[in-house]
C-alpha positions in Angstrom: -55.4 -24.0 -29.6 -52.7 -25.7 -26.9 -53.1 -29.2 -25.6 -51.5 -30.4 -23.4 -50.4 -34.3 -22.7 -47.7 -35.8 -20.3 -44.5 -37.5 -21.2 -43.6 -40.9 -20.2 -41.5 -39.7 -17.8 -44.5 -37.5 -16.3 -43.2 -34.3 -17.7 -46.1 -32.0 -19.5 -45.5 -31.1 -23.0 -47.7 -28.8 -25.1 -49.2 -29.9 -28.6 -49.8 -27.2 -31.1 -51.4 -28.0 -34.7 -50.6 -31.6 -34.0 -47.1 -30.9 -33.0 -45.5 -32.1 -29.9 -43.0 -29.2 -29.2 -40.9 -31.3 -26.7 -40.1 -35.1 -26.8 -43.2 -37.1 -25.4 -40.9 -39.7 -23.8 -38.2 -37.3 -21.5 -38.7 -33.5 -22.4 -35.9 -32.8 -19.9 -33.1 -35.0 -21.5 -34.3 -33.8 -25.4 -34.0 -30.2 -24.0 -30.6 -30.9 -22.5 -29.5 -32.7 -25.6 -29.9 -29.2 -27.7 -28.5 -26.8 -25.1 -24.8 -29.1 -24.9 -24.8 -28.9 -29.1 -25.6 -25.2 -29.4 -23.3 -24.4 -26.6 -20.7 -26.5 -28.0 -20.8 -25.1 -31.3 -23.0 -21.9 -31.9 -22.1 -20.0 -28.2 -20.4 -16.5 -28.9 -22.0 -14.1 -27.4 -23.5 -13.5 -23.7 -26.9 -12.5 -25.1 -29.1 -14.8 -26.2 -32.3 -14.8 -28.5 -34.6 -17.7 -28.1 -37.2 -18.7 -30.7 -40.1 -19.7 -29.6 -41.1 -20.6 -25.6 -42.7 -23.8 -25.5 -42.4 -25.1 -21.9 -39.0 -24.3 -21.6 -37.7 -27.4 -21.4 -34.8 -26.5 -23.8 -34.0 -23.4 -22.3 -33.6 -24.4 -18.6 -30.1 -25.6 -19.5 -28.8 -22.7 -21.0 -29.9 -20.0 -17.9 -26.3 -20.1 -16.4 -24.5 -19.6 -19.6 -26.0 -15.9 -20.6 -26.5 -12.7 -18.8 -29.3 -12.2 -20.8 -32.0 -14.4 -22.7 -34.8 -12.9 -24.9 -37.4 -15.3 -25.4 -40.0 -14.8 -28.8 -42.8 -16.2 -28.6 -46.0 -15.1 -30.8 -48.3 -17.0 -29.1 -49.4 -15.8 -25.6 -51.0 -18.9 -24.8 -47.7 -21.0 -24.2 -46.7 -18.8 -21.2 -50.7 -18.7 -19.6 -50.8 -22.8 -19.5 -46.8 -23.5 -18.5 -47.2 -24.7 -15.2 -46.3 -22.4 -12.4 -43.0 -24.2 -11.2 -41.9 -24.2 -15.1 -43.0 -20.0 -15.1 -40.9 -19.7 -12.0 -37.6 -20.8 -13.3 -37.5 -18.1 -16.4 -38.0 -15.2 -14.0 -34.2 -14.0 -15.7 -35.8 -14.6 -19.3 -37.7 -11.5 -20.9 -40.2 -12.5 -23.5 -41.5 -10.5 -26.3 -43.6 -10.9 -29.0 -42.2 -8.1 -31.3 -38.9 -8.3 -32.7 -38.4 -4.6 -33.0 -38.6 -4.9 -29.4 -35.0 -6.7 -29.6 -31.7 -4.3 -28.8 -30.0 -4.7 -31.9 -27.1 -2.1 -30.2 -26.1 -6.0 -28.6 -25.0 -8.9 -30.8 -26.9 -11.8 -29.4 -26.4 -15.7 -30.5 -29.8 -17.2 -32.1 -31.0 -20.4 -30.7 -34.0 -22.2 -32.8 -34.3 -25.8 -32.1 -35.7 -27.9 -35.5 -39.3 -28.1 -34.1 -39.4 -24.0 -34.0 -38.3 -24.0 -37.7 -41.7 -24.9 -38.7 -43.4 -22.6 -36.9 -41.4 -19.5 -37.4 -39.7 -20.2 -41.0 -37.4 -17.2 -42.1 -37.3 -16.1 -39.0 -33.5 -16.0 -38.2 -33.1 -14.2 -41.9 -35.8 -11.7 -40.7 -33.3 -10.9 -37.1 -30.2 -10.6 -39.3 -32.0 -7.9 -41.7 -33.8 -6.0 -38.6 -30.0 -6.0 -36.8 -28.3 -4.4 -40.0 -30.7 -1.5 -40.0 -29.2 1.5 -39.1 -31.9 1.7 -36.1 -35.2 -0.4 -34.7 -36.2 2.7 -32.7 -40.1 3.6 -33.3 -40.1 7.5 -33.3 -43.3 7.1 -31.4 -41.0 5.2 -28.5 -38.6 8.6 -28.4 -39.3 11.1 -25.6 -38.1 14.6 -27.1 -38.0 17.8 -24.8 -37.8 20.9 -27.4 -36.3 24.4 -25.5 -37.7 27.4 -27.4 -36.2 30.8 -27.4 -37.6 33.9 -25.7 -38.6 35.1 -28.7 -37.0 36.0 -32.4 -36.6 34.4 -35.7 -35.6 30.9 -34.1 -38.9 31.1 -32.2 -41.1 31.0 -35.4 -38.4 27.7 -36.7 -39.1 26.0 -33.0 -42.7 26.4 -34.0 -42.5 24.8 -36.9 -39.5 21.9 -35.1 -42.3 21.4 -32.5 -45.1 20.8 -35.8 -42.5 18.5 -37.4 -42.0 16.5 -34.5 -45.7 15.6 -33.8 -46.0 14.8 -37.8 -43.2 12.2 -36.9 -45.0 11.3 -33.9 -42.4 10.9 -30.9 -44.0 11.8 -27.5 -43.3 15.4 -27.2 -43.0 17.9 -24.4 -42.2 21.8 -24.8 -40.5 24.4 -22.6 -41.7 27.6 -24.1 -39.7 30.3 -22.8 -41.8 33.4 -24.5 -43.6 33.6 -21.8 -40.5 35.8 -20.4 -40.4 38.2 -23.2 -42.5 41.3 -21.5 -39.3 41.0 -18.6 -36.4 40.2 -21.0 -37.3 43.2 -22.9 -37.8 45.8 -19.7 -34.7 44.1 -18.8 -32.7 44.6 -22.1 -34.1 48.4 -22.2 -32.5 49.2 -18.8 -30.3 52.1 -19.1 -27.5 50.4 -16.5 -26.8 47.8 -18.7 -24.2 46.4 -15.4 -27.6 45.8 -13.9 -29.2 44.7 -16.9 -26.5 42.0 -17.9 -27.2 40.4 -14.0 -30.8 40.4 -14.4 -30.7 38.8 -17.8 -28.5 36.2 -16.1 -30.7 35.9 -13.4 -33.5 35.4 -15.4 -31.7 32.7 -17.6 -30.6 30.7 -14.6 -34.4 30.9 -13.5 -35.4 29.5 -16.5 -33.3 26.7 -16.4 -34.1 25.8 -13.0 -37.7 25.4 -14.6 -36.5 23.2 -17.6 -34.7 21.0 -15.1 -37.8 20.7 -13.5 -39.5 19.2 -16.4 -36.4 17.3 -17.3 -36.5 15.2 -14.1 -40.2 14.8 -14.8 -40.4 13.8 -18.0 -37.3 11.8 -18.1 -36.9 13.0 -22.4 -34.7 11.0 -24.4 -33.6 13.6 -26.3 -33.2 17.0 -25.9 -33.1 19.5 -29.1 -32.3 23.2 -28.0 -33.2 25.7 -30.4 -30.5 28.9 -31.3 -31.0 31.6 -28.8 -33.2 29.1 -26.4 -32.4 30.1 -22.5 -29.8 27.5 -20.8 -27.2 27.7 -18.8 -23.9 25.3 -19.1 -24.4 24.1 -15.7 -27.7 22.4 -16.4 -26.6 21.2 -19.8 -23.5 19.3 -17.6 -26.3 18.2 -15.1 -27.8 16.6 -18.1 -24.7 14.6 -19.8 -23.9 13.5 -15.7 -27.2 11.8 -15.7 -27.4 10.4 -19.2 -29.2 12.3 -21.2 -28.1 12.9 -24.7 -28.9 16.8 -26.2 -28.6 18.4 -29.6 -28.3 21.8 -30.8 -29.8 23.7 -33.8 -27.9 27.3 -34.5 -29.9 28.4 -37.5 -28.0 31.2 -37.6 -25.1 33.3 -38.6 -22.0 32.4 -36.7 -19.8 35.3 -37.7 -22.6 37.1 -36.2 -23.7 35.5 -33.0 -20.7 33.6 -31.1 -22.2 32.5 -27.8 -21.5 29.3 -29.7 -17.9 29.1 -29.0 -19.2 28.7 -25.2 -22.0 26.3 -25.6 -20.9 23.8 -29.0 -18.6 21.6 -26.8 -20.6 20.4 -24.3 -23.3 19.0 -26.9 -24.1 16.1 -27.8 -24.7 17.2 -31.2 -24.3 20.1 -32.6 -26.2 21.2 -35.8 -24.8 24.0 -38.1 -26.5 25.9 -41.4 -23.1 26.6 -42.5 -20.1 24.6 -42.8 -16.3 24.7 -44.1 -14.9 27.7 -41.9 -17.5 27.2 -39.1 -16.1 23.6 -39.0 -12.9 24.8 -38.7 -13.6 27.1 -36.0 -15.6 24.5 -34.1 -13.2 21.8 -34.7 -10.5 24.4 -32.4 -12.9 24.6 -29.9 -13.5 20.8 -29.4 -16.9 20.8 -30.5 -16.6 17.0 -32.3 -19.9 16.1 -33.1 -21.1 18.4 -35.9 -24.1 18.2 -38.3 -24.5 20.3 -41.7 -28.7 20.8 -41.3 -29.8 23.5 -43.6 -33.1 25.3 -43.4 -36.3 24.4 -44.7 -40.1 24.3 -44.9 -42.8 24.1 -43.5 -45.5 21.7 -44.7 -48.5 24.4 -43.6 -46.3 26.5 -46.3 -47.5 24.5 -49.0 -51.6 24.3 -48.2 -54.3 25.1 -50.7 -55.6 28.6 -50.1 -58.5 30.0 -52.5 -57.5 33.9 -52.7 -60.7 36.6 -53.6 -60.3 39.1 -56.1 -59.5 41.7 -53.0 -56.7 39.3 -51.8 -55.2 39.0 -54.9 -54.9 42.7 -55.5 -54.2 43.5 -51.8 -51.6 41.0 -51.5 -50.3 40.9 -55.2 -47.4 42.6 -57.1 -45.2 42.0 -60.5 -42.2 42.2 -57.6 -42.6 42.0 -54.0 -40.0 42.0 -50.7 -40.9 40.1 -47.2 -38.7 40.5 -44.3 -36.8 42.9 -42.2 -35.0 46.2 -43.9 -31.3 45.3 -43.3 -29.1 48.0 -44.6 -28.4 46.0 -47.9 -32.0 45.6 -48.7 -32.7 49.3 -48.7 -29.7 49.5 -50.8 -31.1 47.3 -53.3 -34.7 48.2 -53.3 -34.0 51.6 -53.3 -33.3 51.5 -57.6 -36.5 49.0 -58.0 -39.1 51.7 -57.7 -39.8 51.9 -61.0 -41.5 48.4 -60.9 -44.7 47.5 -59.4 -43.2 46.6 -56.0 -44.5 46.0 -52.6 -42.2 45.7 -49.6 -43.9 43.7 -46.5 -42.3 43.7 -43.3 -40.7 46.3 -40.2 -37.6 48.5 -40.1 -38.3 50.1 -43.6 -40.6 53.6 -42.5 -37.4 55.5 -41.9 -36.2 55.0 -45.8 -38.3 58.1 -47.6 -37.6 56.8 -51.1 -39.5 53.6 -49.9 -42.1 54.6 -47.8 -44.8 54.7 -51.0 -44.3 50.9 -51.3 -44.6 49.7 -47.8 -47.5 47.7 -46.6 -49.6 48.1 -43.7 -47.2 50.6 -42.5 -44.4 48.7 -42.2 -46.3 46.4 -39.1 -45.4 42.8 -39.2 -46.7 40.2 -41.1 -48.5 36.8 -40.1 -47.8 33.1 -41.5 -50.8 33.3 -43.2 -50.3 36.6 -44.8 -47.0 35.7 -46.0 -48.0 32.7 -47.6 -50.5 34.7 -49.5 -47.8 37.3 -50.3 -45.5 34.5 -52.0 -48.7 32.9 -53.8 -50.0 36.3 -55.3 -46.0 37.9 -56.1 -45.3 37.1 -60.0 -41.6 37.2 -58.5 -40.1 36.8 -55.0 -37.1 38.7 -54.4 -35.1 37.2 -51.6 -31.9 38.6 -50.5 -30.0 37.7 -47.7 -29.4 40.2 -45.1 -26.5 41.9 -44.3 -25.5 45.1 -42.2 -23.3 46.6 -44.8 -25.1 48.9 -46.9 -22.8 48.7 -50.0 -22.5 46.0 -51.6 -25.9 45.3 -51.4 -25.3 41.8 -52.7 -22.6 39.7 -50.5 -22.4 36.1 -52.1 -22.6 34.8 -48.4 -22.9 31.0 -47.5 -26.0 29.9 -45.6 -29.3 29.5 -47.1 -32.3 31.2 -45.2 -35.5 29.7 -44.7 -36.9 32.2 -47.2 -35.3 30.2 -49.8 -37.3 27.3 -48.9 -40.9 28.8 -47.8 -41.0 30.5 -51.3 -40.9 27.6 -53.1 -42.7 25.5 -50.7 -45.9 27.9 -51.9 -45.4 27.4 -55.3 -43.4 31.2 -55.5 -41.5 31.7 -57.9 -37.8 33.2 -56.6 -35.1 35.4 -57.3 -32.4 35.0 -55.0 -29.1 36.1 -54.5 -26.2 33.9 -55.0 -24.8 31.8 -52.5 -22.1 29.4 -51.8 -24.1 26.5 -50.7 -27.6 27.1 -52.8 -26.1 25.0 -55.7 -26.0 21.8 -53.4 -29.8 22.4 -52.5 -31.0 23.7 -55.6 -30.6 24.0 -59.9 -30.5 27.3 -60.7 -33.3 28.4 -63.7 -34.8 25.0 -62.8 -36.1 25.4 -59.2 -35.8 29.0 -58.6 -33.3 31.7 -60.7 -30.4 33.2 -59.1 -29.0 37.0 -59.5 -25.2 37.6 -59.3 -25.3 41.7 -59.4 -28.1 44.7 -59.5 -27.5 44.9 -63.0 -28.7 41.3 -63.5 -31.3 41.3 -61.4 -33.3 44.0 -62.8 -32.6 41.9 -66.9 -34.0 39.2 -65.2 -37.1 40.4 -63.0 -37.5 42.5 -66.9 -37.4 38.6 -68.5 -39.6 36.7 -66.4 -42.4 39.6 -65.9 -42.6 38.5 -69.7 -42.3 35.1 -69.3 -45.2 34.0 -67.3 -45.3 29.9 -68.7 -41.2 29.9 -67.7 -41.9 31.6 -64.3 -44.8 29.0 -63.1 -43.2 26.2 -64.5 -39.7 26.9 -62.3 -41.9 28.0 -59.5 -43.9 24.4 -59.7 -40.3 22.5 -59.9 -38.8 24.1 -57.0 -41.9 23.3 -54.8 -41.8 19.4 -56.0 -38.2 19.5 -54.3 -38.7 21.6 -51.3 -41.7 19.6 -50.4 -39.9 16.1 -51.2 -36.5 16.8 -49.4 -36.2 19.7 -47.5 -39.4 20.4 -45.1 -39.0 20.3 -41.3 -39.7 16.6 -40.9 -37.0 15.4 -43.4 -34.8 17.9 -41.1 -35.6 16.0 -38.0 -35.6 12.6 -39.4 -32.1 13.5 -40.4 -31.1 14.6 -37.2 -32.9 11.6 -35.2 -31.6 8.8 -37.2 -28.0 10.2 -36.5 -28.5 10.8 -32.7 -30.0 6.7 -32.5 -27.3 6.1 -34.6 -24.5 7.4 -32.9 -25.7 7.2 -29.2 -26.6 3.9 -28.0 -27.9 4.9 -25.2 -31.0 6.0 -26.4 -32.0 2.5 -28.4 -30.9 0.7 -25.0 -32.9 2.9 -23.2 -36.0 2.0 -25.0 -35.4 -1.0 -25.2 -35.4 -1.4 -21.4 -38.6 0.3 -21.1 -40.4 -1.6 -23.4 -38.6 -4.9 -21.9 -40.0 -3.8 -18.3 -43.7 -3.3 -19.6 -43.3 -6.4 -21.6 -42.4 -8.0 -18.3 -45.6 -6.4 -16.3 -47.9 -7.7 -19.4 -46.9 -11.0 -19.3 -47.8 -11.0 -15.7 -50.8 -10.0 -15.8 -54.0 -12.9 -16.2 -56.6 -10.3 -16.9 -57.1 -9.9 -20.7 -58.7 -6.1 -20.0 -56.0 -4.9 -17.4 -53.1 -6.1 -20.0 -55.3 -4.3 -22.7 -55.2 -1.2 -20.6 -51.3 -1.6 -19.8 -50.4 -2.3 -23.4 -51.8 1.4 -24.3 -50.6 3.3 -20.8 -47.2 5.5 -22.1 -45.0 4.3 -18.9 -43.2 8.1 -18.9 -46.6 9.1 -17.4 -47.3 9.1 -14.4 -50.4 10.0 -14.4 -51.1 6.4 -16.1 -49.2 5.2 -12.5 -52.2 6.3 -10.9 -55.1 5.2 -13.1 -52.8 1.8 -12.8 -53.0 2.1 -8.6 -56.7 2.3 -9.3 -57.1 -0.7 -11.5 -55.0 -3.0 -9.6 -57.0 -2.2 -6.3 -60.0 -3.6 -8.3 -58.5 -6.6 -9.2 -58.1 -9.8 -6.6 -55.7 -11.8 -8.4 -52.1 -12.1 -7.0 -50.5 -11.6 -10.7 -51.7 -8.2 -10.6 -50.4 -6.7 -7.7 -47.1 -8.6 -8.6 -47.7 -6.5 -12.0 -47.8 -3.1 -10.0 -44.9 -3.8 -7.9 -42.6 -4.2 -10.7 -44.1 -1.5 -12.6 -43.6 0.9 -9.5 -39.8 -0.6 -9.5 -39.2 1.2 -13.2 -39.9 4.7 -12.1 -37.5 4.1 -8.9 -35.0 2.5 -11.0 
């Protein structure tokens, strides 16, 4: 509780706990006294931090000397009794009451007079620890638009991006392109394929339009692009012009795919799942900002399913085989028919040798199935594809997501060997690794009769994949860096949160700053509701409140 007494002089000065936070005799000359020494001695910045508000009084003197003043102050009720005429002379100031709040992309000098020391103790020690932190963005303050592809392999890795992201809880918005994969496909299936390549253009330019639609809507933060996902370079350079930072994830093979060598400059960032010789060859293209991001798992991946005795002998094998039948894996499989195996996936019916161990006719396979085909296999085989049909085994680079959904079910894995697996995972502790298709069959021969070494590998490679390497570790990774690195985005924030912090403190009705503390200012929807409130309210603070709040959306 605030009392409030006046100085000799006829100055008022507030008394907390029995406290007098300015002198009693002349609060202006005491606050003028401070503001000459710290100016003198402590000014080296043109940001400034002030801790705690009192009346003021010792910050009047300093309002010419910084751009910018940030005034904490914990206690709300300081600024609703400071007379009006006091109020009116901090209209430059910004106060908060959440040092997160503070944009530690600034250096700012700290000003703490000796009566503040006892009510915030440790609190300069507490700014210097939240500044060295590589960010003080909330993930719930980030606006993230996610572009999915029209459809493939990278649509089923958006799904689980889009999952991640939620977990993490930034404020979310989707452009879902599938929704043109009945036309892409008619238009890819056009015998004129002159005609064809113009449509498909056409319809990727039309599609843009649409997510620079939402762009301008939404206003995002960030935007993550998934590999294959519909832009054109115009709108990504529309983008970068008006600020906006974006990111993109090419989970997939570059020797294979190169529409990167047109789009991997004009990112933002650009994230890779391979590395030495793609860095090479993006590093000739100007593409600078490059991140390593491996594949990896979905959390739903690792849920606790209760399989019946059908299940388990529908779904169950000694060896089974999930995905697509690249050339290599009917190579391979092809002189594995002499084990109880069970191939689940499409593009095998043409392979005769094969057809008596193809399930469900070769149709494809849900999430849900799959993750009851890794649970009930006693091994996984996973190898990579390739389009070569000899060798069947490569010894390529990337890791697929395979790698990584296997283990997060607790499946126990055979996989072929590859360059960067050893930095991920210990082989014959997490999962085992086969070099040729002589040691593949020794060891699928081994393990069918070691059942305690096969669980206990199986249970050690889920421990990691669920500790380091599911979809949300992925993101974290690639948020952090883009806060890190950009600027922008913190400021941003920061900004935002410094406007509605501005329209709260102007606000004298506890419910209506309730109601604006919770509205998410990127909405404006909440605008409206605002509109609505404010026309129920009588009090001149409040309609100052909406003015200013309408100011942010035309700034």
């Amino acid at each position: 509780m605030i009392k409030i007494i006046q100085s000799k002089n006829g100055y008022l000065v507030p008394i907390k706990n029995n406290i007098s936070i300015h002198s009693r005799y002349n609060p202006i000359e005491e606050g003028k006294k401070y503001a000459d020494r710290f100016l003198n001695s402590e000014k080296k910045n043109n940001s400034l931090i002030v801790i705690g508000l009192g009346f003021g009084y010792h910050i009047f003197p300093l309002l010419e000397n910084y751009e910018e003043i940030i005034i904490y102050e914990n206690d709300e009720e300081f600024f609703e009794k400071m007379p009006l005429e006091l109020k009116n002379k901090l209209t430059k100031c910004q106060i908060i009451r959440d040092l997160k709040l503070l944009n530690f992309t600034k250096k700012y000098d700290i000003y703490l007079i000796p009566v503040m020391e006892k009510f915030y103790p440790g609190i300069v020690e507490e700014i210097t620890v939240l500044s060295q932190t590589n960010t003080n963005v909330k993930y719930s303050n980030l606006r993230i638009m996610l572009n999915y592809p029209i459809y493939g392999g990278s649509y089923t890795t958006s799904i689980y991006v889009k999952n991640a992201l939620k977990q993490i809880g930034v404020n979310l918005s989707e452009m879902d392109n599938s929704i043109a994969e009945p036309l892409f496909e008619k238009i890819r299936n056009l015998e004129n394929k002159e005609i064809g390549g113009n449509l498909s253009s056409l319809l990727i330019d039309i599609l843009s339009s649409l997510f620079w639609e939402k762009y301008t809507e939404f206003k995002p933060h960030i935007c993550l692009f998934m590999a294959q996902s519909p832009i054109s370079t115009n709108i990504l350079k529309k983008i970068k012009e008006t600020g906006g930072i974006s990111a993109f994830w090419f989970v997939e093979d570059y020797k294979r795919f190169d529409y990167w060598k047109e789009y991997a400059p004009i990112f933002d960032l650009f994230c890779t799942i391979q590395k030495d010789d793609f860095f090479a060859e993006l590093s000739k293209i100007n593409a600078k900002n490059i991140l390593y991001l491996p594949m990896a798992a979905s959390n739903s991946f690792s849920k606790e399913i209760s399989l019946t005795s059908e299940e388990l002998e529908f779904y169950g094998s000694d060896i089974s085989f999930m995905g697509a039948g690249y050339p290599n894996r009917h190579s391979l499989l092809s002189k594995l028919t002499d084990f109880d195996l069970k191939i689940w996936g499409t593009d095998w019916n043409d392979n005769k040798t094969l057809l008596p161990f193809i399930q469900k006719e070769g149709k494809r396979v849900s999430i849900d199935e799959t993750i009851k085909i890794y649970k009930s296999s006693k091994i996984n085989i996973n190898l990579h594809s390739s389009m070569n049909f000899s060798p069947s085994i490569e010894n390529g680079d990337f890791v697929n997501p395979r790698t990584f959904e296997i283990l997060a079910c607790g499946g126990f894995q055979l996989i072929d060997n590859r360059k960067y697996l050893p930095e991920l995972f210990e082989d014959g502790k997490d999962l085992v690794v086969f070099h040729s298709e002589e040691d593949l069959r020794e060891k699928i021969i081994y393990y069918l009769n070691h059942p305690e070494e096969r669980e206990k590998i199986a249970k050690t490679g889920q421990s990691k994949v669920l500790t380091k390497y599911t979809y949300v570790n992925r993101m974290k990774t690639l948020l952090n860096l883009l806060i890190k690195k950009y600027p922008i985005i913190s400021e941003t924030i920061f900004t935002e949160n410094a406007r509605k912090n501005e329209v709260i403190q102007k606000i004298s009705n506890p419910d209506f700053r309730t109601f604006i503390k919770e509205s998410d200012f990127s909405k404006i929807d909440d605008l409206d509701k605002m509109i609505k409130k404010i026309s129920e309210s009588e009090t001149m603070s409040n309609s100052e409140a909406i003015l200013r709040f309408i100011k942010t959306f035309e700034d």
